[in-house]
Rosetta silent file (secondary structure, phi, psi, omega in degrees, C-alpha in Angstrom):
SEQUENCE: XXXXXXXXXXXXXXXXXXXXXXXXXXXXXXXXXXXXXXXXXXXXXXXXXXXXXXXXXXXXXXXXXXXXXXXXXXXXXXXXXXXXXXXXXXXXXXXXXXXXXXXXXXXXXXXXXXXXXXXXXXXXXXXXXXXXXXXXXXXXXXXXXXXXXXXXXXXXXXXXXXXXXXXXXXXXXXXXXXXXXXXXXXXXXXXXXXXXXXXXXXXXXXXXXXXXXXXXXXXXXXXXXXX
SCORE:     score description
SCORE:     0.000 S_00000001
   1 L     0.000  129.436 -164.036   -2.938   40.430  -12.893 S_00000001
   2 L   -72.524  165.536  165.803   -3.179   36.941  -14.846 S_00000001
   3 L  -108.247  179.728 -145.986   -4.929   33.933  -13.152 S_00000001
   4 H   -48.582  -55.835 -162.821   -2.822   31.447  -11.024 S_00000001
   5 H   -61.569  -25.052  152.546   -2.530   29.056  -14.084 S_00000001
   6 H   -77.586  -28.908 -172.383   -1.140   32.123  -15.982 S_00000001
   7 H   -68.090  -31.495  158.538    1.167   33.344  -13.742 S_00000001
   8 H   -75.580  -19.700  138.077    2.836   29.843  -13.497 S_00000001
   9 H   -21.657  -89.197  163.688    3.086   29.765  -17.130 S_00000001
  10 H   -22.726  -59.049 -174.814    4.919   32.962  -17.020 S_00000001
  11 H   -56.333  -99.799 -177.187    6.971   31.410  -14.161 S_00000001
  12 H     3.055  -45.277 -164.936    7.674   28.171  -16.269 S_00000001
  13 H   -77.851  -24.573 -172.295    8.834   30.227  -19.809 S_00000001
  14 H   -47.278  -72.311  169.516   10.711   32.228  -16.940 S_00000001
  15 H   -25.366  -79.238  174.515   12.621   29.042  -16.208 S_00000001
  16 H   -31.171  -71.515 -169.192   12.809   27.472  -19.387 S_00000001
  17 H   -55.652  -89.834 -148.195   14.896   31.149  -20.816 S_00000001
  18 H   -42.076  -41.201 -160.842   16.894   31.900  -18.038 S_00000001
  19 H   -77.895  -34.201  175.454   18.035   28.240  -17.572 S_00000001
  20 H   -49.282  -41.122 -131.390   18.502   28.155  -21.617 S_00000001
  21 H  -112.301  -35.787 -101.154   20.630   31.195  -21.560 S_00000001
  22 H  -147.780  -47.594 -174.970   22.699   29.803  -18.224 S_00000001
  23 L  -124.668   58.039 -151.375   23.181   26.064  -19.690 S_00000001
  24 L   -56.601  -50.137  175.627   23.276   26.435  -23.461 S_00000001
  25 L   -69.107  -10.224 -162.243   24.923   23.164  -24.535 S_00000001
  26 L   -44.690  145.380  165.859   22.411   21.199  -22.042 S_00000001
  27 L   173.547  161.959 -169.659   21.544   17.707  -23.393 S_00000001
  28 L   -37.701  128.259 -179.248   21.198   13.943  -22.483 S_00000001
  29 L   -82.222  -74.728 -166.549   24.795   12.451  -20.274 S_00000001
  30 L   -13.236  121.598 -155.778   23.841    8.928  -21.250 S_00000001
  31 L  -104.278   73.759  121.355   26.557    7.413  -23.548 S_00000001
  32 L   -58.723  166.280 -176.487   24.968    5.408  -26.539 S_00000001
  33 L  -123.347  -91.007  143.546   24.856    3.860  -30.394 S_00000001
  34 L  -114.406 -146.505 -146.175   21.573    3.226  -30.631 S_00000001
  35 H   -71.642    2.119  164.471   18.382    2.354  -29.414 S_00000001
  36 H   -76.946  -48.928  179.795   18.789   -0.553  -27.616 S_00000001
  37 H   -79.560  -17.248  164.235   21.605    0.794  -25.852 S_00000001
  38 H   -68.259  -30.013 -179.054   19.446    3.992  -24.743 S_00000001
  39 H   -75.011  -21.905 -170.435   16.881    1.804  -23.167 S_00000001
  40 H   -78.178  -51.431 -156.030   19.282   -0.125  -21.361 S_00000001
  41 H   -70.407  -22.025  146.368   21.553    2.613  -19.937 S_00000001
  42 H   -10.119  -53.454 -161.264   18.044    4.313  -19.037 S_00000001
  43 H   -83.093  -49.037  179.858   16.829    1.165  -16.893 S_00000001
  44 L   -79.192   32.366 -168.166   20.665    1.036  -15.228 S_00000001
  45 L  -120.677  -23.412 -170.756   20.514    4.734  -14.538 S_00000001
  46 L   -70.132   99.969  163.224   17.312    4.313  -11.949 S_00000001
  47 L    79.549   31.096 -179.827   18.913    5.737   -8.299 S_00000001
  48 L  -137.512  123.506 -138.938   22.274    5.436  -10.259 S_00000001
  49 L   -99.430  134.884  179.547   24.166    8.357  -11.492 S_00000001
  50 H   -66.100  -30.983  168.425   24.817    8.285  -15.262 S_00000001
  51 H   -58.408  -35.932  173.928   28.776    8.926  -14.949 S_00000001
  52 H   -54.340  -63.133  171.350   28.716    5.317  -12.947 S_00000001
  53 H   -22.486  -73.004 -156.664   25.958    4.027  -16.163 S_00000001
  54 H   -57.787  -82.324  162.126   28.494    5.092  -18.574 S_00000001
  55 H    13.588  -75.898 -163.948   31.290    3.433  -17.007 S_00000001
  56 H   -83.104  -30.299 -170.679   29.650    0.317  -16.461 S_00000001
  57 H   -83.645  -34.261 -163.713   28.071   -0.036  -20.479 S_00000001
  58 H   -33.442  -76.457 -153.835   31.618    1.236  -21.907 S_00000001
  59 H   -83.109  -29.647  158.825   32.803   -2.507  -21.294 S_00000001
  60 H   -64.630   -9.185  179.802   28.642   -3.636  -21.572 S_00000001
  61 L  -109.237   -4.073  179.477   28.103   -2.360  -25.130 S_00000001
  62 L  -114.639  -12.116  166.210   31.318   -4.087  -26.563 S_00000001
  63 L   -71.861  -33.972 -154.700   30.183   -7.809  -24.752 S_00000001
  64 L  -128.306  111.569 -163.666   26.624   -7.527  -25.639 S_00000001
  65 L  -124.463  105.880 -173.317   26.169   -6.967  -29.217 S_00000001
  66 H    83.456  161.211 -166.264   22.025   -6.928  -29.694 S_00000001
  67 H   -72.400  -43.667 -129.180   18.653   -7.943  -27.638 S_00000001
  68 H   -64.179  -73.318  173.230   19.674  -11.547  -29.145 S_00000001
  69 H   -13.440  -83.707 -154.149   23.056  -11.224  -26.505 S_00000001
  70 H   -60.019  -12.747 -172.644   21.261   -9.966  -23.560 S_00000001
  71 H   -74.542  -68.121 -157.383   18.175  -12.020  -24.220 S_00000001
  72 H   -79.408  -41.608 -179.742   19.984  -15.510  -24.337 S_00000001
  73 L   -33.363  135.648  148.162   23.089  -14.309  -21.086 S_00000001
  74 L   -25.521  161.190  152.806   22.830  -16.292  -18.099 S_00000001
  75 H   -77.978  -44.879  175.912   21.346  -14.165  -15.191 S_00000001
  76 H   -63.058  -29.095  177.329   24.198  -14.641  -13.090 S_00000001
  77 H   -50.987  -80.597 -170.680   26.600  -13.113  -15.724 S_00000001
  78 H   -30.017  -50.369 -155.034   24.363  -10.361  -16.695 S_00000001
  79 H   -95.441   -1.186  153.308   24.184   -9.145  -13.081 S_00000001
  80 H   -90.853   -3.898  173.125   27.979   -9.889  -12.524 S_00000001
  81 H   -67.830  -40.697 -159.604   28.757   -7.475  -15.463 S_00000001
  82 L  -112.078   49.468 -173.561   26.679   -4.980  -14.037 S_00000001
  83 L  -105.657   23.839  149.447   27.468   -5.233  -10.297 S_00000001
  84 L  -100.486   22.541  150.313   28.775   -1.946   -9.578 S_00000001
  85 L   -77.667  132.762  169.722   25.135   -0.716  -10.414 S_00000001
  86 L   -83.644  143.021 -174.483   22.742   -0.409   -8.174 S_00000001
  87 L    70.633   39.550 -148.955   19.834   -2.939   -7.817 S_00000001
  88 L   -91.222   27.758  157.187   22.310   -4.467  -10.466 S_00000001
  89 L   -98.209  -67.851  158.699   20.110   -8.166   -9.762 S_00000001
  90 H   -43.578  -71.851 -173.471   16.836   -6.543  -10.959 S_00000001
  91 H   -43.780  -35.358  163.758   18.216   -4.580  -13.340 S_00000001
  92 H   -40.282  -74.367 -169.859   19.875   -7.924  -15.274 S_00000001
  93 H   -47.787  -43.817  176.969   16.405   -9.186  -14.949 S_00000001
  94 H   -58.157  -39.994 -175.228   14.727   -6.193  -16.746 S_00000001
  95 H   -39.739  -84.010 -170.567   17.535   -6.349  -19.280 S_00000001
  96 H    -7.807  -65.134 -170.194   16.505   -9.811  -20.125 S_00000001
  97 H   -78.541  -58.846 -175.635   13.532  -10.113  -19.825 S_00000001
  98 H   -48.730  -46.967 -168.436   12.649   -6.547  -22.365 S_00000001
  99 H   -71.059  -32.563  144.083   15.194   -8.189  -24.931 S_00000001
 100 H   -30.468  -50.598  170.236   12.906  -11.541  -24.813 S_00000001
 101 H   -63.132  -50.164 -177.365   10.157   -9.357  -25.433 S_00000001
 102 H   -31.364  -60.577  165.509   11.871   -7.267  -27.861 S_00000001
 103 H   -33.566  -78.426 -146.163   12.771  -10.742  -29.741 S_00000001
 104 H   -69.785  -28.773  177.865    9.398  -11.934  -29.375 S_00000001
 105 H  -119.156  -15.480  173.505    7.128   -8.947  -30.353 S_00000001
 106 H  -139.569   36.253  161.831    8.903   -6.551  -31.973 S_00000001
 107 L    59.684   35.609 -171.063   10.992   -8.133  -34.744 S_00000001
 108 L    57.977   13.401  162.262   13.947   -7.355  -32.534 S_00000001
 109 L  -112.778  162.100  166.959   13.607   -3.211  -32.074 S_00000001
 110 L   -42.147   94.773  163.668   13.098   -0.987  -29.665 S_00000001
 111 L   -62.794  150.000 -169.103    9.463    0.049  -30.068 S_00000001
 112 L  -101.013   31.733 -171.946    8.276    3.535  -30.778 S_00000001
 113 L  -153.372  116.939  160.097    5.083    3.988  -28.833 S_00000001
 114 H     2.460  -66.693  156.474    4.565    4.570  -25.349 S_00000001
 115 H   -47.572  -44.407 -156.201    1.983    1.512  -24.712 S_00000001
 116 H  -108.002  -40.332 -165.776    4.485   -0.746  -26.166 S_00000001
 117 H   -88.049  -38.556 -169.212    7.731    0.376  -24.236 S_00000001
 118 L   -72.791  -21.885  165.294    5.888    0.838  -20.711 S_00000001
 119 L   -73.467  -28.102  179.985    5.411   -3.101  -21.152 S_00000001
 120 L   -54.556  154.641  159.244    8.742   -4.021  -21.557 S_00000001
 121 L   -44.061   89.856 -173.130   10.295   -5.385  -18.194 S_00000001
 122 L    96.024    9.864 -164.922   11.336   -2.380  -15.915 S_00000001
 123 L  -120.578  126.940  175.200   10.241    0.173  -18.110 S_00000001
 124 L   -97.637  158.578  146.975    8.039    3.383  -16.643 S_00000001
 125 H   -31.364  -24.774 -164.448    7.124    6.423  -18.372 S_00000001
 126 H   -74.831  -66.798 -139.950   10.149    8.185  -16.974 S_00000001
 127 H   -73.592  -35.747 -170.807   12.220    5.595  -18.660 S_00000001
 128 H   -78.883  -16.879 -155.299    9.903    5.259  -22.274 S_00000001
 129 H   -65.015  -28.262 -163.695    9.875    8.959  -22.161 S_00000001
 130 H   -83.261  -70.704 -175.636   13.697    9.071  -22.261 S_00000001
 131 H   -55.554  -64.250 -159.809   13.897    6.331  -25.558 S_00000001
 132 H   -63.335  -40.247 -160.494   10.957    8.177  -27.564 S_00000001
 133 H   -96.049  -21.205 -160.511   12.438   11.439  -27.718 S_00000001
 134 H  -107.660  -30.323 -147.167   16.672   10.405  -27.820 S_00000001
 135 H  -106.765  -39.369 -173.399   15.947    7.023  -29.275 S_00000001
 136 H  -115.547    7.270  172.108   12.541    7.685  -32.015 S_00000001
 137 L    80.767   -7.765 -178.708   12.639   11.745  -32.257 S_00000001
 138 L  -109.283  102.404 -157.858    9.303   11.370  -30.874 S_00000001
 139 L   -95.953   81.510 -178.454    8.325   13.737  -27.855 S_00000001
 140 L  -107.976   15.013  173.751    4.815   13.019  -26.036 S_00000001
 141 L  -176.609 -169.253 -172.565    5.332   14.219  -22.122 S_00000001
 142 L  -124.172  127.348  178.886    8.310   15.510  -20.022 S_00000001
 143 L   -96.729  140.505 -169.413   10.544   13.204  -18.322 S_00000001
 144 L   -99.306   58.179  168.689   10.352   13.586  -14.479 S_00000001
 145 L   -41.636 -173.678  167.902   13.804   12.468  -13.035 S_00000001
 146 H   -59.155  -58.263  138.357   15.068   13.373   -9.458 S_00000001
 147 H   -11.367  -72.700 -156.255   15.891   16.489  -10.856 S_00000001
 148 H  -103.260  -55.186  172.860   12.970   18.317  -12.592 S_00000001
 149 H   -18.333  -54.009  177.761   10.952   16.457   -9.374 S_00000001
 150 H   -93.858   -3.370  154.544   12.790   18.564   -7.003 S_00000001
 151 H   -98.991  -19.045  147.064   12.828   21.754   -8.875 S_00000001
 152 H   -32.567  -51.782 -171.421    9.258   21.727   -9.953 S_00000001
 153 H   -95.203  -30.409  159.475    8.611   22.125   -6.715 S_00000001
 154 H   -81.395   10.576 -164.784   10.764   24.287   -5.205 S_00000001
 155 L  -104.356   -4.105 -175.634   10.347   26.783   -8.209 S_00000001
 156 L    79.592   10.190 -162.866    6.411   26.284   -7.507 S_00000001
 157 L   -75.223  -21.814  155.373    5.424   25.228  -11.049 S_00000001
 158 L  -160.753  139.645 -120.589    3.865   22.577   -8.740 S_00000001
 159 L  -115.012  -28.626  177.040    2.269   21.203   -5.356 S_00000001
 160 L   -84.158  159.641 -154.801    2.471   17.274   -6.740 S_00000001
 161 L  -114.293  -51.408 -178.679    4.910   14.769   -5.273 S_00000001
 162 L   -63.117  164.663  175.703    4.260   11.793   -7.736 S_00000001
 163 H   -92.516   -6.574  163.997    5.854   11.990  -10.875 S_00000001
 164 H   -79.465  -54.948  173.916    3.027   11.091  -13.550 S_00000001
 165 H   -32.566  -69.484  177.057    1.155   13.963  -11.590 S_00000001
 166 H   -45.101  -59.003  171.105    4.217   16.109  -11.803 S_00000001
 167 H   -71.820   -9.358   90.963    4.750   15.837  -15.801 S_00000001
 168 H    26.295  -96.597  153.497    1.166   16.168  -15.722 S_00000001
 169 H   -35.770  -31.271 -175.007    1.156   19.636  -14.371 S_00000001
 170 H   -81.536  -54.421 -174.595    4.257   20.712  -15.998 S_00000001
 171 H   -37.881  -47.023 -170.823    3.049   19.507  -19.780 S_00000001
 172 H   -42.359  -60.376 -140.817    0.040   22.499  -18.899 S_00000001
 173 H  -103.118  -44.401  160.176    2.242   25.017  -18.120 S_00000001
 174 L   -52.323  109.054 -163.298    5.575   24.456  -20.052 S_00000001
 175 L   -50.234  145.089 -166.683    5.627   25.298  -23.912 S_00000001
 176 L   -48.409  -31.558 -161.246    5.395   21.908  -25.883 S_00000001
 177 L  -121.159   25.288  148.830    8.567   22.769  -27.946 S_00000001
 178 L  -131.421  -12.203  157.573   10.389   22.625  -24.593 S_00000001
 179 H     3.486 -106.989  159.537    9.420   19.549  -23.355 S_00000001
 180 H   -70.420   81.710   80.257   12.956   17.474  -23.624 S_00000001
 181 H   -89.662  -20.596  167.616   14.815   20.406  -23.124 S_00000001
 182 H   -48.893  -45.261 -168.985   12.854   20.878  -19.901 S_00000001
 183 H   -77.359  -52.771 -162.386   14.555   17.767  -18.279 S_00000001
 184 H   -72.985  -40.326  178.141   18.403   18.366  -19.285 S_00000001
 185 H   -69.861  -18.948  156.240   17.909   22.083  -17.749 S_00000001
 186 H   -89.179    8.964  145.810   16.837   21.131  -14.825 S_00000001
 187 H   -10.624  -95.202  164.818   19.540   18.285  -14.777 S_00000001
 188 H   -22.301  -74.192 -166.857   22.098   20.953  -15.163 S_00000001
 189 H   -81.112   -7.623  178.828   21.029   23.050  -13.124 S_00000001
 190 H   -88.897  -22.540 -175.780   19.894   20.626  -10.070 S_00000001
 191 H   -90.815  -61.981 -166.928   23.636   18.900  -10.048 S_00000001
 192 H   -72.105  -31.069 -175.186   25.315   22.335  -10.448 S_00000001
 193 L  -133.731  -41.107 -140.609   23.193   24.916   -8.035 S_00000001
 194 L  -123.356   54.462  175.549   19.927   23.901   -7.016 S_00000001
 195 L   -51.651  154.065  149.954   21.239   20.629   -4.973 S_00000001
 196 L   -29.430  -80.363  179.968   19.144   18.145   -2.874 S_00000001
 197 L  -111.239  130.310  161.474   20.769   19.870    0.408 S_00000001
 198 L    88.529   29.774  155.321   22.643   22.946    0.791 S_00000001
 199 L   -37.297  110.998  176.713   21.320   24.837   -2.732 S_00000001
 200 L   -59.374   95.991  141.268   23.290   27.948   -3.664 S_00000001
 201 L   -76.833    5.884  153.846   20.672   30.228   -3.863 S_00000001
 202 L   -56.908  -38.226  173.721   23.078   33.011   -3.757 S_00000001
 203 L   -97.852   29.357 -160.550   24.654   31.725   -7.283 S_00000001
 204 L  -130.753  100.042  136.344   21.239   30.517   -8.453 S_00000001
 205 L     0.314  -36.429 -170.742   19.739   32.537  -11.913 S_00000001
 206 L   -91.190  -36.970 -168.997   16.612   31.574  -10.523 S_00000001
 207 H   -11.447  -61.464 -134.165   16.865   33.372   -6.690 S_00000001
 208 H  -101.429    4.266  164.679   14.308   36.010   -7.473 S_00000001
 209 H  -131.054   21.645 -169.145   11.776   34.228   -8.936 S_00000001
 210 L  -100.446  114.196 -168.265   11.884   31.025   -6.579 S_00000001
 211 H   -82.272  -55.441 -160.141    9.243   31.200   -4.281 S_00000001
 212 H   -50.932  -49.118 -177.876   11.544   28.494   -2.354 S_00000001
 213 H   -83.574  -16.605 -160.800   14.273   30.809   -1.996 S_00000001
 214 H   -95.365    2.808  169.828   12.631   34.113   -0.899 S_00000001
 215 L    92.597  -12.741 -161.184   11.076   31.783    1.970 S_00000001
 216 L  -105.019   74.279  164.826    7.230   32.192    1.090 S_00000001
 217 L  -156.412  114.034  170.511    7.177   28.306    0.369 S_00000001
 218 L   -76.568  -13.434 -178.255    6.134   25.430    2.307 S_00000001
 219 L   -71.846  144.056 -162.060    7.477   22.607    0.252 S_00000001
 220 L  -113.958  135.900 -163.010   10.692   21.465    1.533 S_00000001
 221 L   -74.006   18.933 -171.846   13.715   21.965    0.324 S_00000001
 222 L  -122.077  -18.308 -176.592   15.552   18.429    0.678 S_00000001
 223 L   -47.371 -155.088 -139.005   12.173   16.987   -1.157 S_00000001
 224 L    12.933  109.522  173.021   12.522   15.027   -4.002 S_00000001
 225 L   -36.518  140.078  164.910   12.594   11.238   -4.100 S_00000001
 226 L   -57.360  144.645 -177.873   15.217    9.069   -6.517 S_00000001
 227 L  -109.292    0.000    0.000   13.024    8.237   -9.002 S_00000001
């Protein structure tokens, strides 16, 4: 018998296959041209569902052509364009304010490095994690959504609640060269079976290797927080 940290490996590639084989096409919802427009619908996607995101940049990506646009927009505009968004008065403000930096420090791109994106206005590790790997091809952690939050935990790959803690723990156990593919399967599979409330574990791929479902879990099954 392996020790803990193998056996949650195990669990983890367990995951990884089964979900691969179950959602085959999985990959990023987010509607973009490039990288400017992945950080923003990123930032408007926080507690906001990405079919709403898309929606709302469809008519935002043909108004706002460059950081230059969004840099220079009134505030009051910005945040009536985007006021079927939630927090859509912040969010304006993040815009803004990152394409002022963006302007000011980075020759008008997106920057490719952690350090430099987590400075931008509004931007977390969830959020740079999402632009390095979609936007520069470059893959240095696992992003930790609503999603992979609340199935981490009920699948037992881990006991942590925050989410740098959580990709933390997962990066250990989860092969390297699943990383971003790590996020969209548990996406997938957290919108289609493995819900906030009321999870089919009867239809769930997962049942028999879910600590969550067979009952021998204390972690509760409504956890995970909106990121």
């Amino acid at each position: 018998m392996g020790t803990p940290r193998e056996t949650t490996q195990e669990q983890a590639e367990t995951v990884v296959d089964r979900l691969e084989e179950e959602y085959p096409d999985s990959t990023i919802s987010l509607r973009y041209s490039n990288r400017l427009e992945l950080l923003i619908a990123v930032i408007l996607s926080a507690q906001c569902t990405d079919e709403r995101v898309n929606q709302e940049t469809a008519a935002l990506f043909e108004k706002y052509d460059g950081a230059e646009d969004y840099a220079n927009a009134p505030q009051d505009e910005l945040a009536e364009d985007l006021n079927s968004i939630t927090y859509y008065n912040s969010k304006a403000e993040y815009i803004r304010n990152s394409c002022q930096t963006i302007l000011e420090d980075h020759d008008g791109k997106v920057p490719d490095t952690m350090d430099e994106l987590t400075e931008l206005s509004g931007v977390g590790r969830k959020t740079a994690n999402v632009v390095l790997q979609h936007g520069h091809d470059i893959v240095e952690g696992i992003v930790v959504d609503t999603h992979v939050q609340r199935l981490s935990r009920r699948l037992g790959l881990t006991e942590e609640e925050r989410p740098e803690r959580i990709e933390e723990a997962l990066m250990e156990i989860v092969p390297e060269e699943h990383w971003q593919q790590f996020t969209h399967l548990c996406i997938d599979h957290g919108r289609a079976v493995c819900t906030a409330r009321n999870p089919d574990c009867d239809d769930c791929v997962l049942a028999d290797v879910c600590p969550s479902e067979r009952g021998d879990s204390e972690i509760d099954l409504a956890s995970g927080e909106p990121w």
